[in-house]
C-alpha positions as MATLAB code, in Angstrom:
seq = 'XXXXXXXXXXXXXXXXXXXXXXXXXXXXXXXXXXXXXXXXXXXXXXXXXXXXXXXXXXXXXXXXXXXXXXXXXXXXXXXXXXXXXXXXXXXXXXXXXXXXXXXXXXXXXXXXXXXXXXXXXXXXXXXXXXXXXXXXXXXXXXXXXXXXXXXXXXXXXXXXXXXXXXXXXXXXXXXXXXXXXXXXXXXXXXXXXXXXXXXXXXXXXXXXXXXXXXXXXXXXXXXXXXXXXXXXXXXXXXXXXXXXXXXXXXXXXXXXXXXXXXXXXXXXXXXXXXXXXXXXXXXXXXXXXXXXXXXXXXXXXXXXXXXXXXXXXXXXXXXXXXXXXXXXXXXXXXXXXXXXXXXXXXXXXXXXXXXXXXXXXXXXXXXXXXXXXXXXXXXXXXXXXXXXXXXXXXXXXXXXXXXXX';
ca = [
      38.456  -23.717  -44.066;
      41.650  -25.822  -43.664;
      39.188  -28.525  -42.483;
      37.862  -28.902  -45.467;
      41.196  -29.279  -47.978;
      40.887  -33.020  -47.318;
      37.240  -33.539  -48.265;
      38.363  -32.011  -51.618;
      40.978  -32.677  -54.565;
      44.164  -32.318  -54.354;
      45.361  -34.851  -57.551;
      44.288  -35.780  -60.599;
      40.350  -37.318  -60.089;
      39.449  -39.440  -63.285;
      41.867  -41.224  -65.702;
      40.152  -38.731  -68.843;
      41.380  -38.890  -72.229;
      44.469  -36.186  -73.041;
      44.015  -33.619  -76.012;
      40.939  -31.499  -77.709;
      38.016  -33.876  -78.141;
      36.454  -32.616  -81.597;
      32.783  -33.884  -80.641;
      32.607  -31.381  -77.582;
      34.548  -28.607  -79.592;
      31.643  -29.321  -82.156;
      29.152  -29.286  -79.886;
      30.270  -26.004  -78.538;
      30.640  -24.565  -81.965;
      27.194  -25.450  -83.215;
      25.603  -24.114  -80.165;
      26.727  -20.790  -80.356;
      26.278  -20.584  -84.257;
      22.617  -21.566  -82.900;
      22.562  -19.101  -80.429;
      23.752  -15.999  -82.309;
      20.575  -16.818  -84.499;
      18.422  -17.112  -82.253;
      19.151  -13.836  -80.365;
      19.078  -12.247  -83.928;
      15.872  -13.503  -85.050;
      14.196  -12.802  -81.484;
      14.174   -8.974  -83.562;
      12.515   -9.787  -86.617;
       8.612   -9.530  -86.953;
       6.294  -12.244  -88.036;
       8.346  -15.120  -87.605;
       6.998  -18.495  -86.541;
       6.600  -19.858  -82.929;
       8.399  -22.339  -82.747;
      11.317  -20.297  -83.717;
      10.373  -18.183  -80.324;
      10.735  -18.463  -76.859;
       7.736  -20.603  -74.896;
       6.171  -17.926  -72.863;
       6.529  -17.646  -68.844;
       2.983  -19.214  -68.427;
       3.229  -22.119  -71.374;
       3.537  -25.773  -70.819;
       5.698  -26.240  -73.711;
       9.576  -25.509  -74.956;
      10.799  -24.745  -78.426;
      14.428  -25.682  -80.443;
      15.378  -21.936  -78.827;
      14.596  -22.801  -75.398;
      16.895  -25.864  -75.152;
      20.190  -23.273  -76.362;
      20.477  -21.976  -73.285;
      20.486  -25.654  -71.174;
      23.221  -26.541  -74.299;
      25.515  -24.212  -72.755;
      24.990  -25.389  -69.175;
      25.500  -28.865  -70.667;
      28.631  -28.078  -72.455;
      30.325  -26.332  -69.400;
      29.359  -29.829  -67.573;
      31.345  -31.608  -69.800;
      34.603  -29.595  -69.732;
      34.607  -29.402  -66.056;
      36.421  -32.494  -65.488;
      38.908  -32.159  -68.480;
      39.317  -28.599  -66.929;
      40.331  -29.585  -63.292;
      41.923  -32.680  -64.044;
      44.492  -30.455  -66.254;
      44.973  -27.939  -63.908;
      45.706  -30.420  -61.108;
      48.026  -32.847  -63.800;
      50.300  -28.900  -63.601;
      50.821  -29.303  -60.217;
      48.062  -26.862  -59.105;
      47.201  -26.566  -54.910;
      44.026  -26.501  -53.602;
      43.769  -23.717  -52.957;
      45.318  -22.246  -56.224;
      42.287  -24.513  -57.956;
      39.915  -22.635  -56.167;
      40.993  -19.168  -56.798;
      40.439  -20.398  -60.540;
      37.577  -21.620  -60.078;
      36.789  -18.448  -58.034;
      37.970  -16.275  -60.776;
      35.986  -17.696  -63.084;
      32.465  -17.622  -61.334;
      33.347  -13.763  -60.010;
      34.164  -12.707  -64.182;
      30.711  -14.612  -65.042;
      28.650  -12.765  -62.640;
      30.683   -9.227  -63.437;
      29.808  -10.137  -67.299;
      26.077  -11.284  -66.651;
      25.433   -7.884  -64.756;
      27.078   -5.430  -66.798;
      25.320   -7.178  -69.738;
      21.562   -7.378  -67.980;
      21.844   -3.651  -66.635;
      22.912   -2.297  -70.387;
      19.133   -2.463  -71.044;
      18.186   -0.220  -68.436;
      21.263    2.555  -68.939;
      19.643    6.189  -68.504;
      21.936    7.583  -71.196;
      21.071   11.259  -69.765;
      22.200   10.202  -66.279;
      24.660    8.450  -67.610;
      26.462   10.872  -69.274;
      27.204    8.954  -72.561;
      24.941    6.746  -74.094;
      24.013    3.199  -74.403;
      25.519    2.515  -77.567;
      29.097    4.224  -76.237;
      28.893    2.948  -72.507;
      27.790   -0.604  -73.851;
      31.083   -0.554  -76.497;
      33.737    0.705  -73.962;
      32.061   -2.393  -71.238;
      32.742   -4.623  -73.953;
      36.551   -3.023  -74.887;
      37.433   -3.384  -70.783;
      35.882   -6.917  -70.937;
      38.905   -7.839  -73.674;
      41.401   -5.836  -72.196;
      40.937   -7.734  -68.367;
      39.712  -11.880  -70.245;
      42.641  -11.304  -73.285;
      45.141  -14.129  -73.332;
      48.135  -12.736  -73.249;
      51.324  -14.369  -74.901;
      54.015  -11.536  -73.565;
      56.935  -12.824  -72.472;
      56.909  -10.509  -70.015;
      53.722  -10.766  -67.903;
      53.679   -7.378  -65.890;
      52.718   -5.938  -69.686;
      49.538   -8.209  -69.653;
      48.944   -7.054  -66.035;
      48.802   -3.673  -67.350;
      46.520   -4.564  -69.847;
      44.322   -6.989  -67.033;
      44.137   -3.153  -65.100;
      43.332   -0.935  -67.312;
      40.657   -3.090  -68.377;
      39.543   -3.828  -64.211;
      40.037   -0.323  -63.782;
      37.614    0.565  -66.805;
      35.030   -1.455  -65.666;
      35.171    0.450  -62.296;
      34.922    3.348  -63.719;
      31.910    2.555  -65.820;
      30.249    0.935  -63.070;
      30.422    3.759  -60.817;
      29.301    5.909  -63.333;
      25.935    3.703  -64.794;
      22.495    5.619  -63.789;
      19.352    3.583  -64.638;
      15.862    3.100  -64.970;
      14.791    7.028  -64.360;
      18.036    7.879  -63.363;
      18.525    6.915  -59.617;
      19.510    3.230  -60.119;
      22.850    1.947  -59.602;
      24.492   -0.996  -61.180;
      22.886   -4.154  -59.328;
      22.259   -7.775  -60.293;
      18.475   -7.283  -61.516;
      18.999  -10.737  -62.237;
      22.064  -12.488  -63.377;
      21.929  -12.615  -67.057;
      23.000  -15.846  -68.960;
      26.432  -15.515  -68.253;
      25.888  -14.768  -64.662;
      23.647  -17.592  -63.829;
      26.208  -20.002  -66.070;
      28.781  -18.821  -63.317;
      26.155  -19.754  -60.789;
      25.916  -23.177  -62.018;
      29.305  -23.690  -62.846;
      30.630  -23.090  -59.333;
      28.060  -25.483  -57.326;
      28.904  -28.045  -60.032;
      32.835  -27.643  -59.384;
      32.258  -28.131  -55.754;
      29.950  -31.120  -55.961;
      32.455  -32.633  -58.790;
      35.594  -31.584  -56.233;
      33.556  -33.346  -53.062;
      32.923  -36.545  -54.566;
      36.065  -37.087  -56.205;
      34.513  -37.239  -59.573;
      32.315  -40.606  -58.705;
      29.974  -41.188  -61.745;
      27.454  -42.427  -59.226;
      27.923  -39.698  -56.642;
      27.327  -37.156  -59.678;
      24.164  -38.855  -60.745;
      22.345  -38.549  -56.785;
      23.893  -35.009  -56.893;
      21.155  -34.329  -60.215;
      18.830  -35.671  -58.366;
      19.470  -33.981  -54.835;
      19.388  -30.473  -56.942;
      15.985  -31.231  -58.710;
      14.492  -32.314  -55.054;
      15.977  -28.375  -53.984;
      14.027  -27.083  -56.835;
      10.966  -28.774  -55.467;
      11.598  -28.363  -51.596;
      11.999  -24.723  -52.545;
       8.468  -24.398  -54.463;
       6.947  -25.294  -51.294;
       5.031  -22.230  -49.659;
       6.639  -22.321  -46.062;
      10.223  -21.897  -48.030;
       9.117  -18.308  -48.740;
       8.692  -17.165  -45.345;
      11.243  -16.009  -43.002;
      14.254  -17.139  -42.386;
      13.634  -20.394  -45.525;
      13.308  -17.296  -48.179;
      17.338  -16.879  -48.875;
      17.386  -20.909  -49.827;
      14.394  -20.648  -52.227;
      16.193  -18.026  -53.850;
      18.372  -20.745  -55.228;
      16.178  -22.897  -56.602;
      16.594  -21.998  -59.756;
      20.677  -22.606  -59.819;
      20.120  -25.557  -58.282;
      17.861  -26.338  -61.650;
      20.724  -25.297  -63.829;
      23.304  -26.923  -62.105;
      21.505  -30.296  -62.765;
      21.961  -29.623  -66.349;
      25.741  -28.978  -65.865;
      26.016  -32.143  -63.833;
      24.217  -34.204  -66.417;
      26.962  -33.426  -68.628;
      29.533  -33.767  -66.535;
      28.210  -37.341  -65.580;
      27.961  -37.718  -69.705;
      31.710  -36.971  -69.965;
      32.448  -39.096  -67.351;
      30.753  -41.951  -69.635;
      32.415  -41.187  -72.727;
      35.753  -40.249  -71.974;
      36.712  -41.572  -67.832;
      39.148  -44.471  -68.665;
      38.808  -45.791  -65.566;
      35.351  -46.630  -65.900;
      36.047  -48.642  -68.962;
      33.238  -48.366  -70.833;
      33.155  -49.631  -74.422;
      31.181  -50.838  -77.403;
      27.709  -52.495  -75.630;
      28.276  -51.252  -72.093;
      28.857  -47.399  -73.174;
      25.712  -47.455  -75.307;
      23.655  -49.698  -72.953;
      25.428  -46.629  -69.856;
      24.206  -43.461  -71.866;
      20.437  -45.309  -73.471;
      20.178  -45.786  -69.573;
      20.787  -42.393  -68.722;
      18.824  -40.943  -71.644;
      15.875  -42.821  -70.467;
      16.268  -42.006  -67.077;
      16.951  -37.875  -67.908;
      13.138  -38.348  -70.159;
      11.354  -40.981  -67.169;
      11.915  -38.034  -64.795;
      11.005  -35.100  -66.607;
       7.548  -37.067  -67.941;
       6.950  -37.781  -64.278;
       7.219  -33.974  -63.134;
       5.265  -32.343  -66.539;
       1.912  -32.475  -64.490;
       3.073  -31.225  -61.514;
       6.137  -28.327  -62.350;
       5.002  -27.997  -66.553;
       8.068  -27.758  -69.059;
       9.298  -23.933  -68.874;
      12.716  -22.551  -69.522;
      11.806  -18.938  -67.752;
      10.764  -20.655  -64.590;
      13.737  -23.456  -64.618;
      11.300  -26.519  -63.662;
      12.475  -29.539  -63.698;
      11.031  -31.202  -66.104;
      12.717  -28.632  -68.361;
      16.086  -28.906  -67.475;
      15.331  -32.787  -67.614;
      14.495  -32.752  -71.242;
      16.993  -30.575  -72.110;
      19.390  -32.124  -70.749;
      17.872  -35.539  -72.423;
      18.165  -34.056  -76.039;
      21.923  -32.830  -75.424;
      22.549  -36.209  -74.503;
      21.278  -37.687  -78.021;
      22.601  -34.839  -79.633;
      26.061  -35.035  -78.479;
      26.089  -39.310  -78.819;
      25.063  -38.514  -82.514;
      28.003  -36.054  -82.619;
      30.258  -38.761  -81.004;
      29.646  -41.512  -83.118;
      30.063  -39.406  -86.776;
      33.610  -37.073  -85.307;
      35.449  -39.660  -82.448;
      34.063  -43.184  -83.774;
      33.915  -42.676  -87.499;
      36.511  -40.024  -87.925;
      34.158  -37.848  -90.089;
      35.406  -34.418  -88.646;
      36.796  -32.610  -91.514;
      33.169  -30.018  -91.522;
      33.915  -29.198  -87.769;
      37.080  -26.939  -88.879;
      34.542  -24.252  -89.549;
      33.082  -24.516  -85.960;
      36.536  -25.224  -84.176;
      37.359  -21.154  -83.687;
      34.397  -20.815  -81.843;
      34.404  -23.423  -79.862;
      37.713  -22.413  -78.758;
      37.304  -19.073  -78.555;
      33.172  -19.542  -77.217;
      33.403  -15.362  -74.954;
      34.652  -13.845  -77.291;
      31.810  -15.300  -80.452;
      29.103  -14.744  -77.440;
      30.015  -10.885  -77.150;
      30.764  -10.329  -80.683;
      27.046   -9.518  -81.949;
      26.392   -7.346  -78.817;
      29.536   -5.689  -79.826;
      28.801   -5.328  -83.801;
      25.316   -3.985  -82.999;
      26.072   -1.087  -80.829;
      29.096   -0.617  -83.030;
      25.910    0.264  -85.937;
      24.344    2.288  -83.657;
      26.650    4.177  -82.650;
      27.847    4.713  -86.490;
      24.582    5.621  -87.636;
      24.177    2.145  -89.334;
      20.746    0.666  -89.897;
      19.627   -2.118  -91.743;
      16.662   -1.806  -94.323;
      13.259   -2.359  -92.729;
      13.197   -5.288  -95.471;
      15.650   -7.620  -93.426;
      13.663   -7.077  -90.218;
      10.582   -9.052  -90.615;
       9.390  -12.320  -92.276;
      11.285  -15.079  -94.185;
      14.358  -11.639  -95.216;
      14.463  -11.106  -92.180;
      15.292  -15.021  -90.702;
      17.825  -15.500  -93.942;
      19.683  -12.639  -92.755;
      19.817  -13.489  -89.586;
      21.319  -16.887  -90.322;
      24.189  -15.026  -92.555;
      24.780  -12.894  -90.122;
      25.382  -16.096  -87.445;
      27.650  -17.389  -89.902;
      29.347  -13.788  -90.606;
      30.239  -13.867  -86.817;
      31.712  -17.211  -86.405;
      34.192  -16.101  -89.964;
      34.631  -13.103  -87.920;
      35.847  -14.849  -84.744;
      38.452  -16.794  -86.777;
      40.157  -13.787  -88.348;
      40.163  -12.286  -84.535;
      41.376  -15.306  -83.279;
      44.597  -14.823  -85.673;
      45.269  -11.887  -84.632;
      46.116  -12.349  -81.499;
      42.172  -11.651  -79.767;
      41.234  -14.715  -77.617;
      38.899  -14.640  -74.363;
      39.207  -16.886  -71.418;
      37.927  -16.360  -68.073;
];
């Protein structure tokens, strides 16, 4: 392993611009206000299709299909503002990768605990869903808190109680009829964000951040994807690496907005006024070239990660966040992102919060009327409710209750 220290970081990479960038915090913000919605509405009867997922076996994507690439996108672009300020505190190699490490291992523990919830035999259990599903999300806080103790064997004790909780509750989960054990089923967003995040750290580590280097490494990931569709990659000893195909997917999404940041904000690449827009119109084009190319071929569909998919996706995040770049960093109209700035800060804690609020119901004995379940009710109150949880996020975010893995 020591032979590989020097093939990786070990000082700052890029020459990135210091301080909170508003457009990404905006970005961020507006994607999970988006996202609480659409899990909400996903509930309600009758509502229209494009307001639903594309099916498994469509050729087509809708608005709700391109919130989950949004997030890939967004954790592409803090990436290098995340190692570069980590390594500008002095940070070894190795003390960059346990963070790194730390990270990907509390995304995967989240994703699973989260996916296997649905199956919980409550009977084998011992408690049920609503009560084993609120005391998962209570450890979750206790161990991803930050802390502001002076002393910091007290947050520690927190950190264990909360580890140890999540232990305990994983030892004693019984699914499906009763004989299932707590296993990745599959990875759940979170877990297959932590997926993506950690190839896209390494590739970003082994290249030294080179804007070039980052663009091939989109590319090599969507020819995995392919290479692993191929029917001899399912036999044998090949079936472990087709088994990937699908991070590899989402890790081209990352990348594509890590290469985006790299554009907007890596001094060293000096791009301005005609060169910056002629960089990103370049990339844009390139992002929609490739994903028109592959339609016929792979089809557009966000269950089965195909390329052309993640390629449009991550096409539309690129106009979208260029848009939100010109109006916030360029024209200095920002004052409207104050309302998304505690969730984009605080992005765990507003992702959890609904899960959290609806058991919380259930296990109360709250319902809503039948009314606000179906139909044009039912979509108004699930946009209130989105914009409930982001108020509610900024009063926990005062006192004291912020998540960071």
């Amino acid at each position: 392993m020591l032979l590989l220290q020097p093939l990786f970081v070990t000082r700052m990479i890029n020459n990135l611009k210091s301080g909170r960038i508003l457009s990404i915090d905006a970005f961020r913000g507006i994607t999970i206000l988006i996202m609480i919605f659409v899990n909400s509405v996903a509930g309600v009867q009758g509502i229209p299709a494009w307001m639903q997922h594309a099916h498994a076996t469509e050729d087509r994507m809708t608005f709700v299909d391109v919130v989950f690439p949004a997030f890939l996108f967004i954790v592409g672009m803090s990436i290098p503002f995340a190692i570069n300020s980590r390594l500008a505190k002095g940070d070894s190699f190795w003390k960059l990768q346990q963070h790194i490490g730390w990270r990907t291992v509390g995304l995967w523990v989240l994703g699973i605990f989260m996916v296997n919830t649905e199956e919980l035999n409550a009977a084998a259990t011992g408690m049920s869903v609503a009560l084993w599903s609120l005391l998962f999300y209570g450890c979750a806080v206790l161990v991803w808190n930050v802390y502001t103790f002076k002393q910091s064997w007290i947050s520690w004790c927190f950190k264990g109680a909360g580890m140890a909780g999540l232990i305990i509750l994983g030892i004693i989960y019984r699914g499906g009829d009763g004989s299932e054990r707590l296993a990745p089923q599959w990875w759940g967003i979170l877990g297959l964000i932590g997926w993506a995040y950690l190839y896209a750290c390494i590739f970003y580590q082994w290249f030294k951040g080179n804007a070039n280097a980052i663009m091939l490494m989109i590319a090599v990931c969507i020819g995995y994807y392919i290479l692993c569709k191929q029917p001899f990659m399912h036999k044998g000893e090949w079936s472990w690496i087709a088994s990937q195909s699908r991070n590899a997917a989402h890790a081209s999404i990352v990348l594509s907005g890590m290469l985006l940041t790299l554009f907007y904000f890596d001094q060293d690449l000096d791009l301005k006024g005609r060169r910056l827009f002629s960089k990103v119109c370049g990339f844009f084009v390139l992002l929609m070239m490739g994903a028109l190319l592959l339609r016929p071929t792979y089809q557009i569909s966000k269950i089965r990660a195909t390329p052309s998919w993640c390629l449009y996706s991550a096409a539309i995040c690129v106009a979208i966040f260029s848009l939100l770049y010109i109006l916030i960093d360029v024209n200095k109209v920002s004052k409207w992102t104050a309302f998304f700035r505690p969730a984009g800060s605080n992005p765990l804690l507003t992702y959890i919060l609904p899960d959290i609020v609806y058991f919380g119901m259930i296990l109360s004995g709250v319902s809503l009327p039948a009314v606000l379940n179906q139909g044009v009710p039912g979509i108004l109150w699930c946009g209130i409710f989105s914009v409930l949880m982001l108020l509610l996020v900024k009063g926990l975010n005062k006192l004291g209750i912020r998540l960071q893995l």
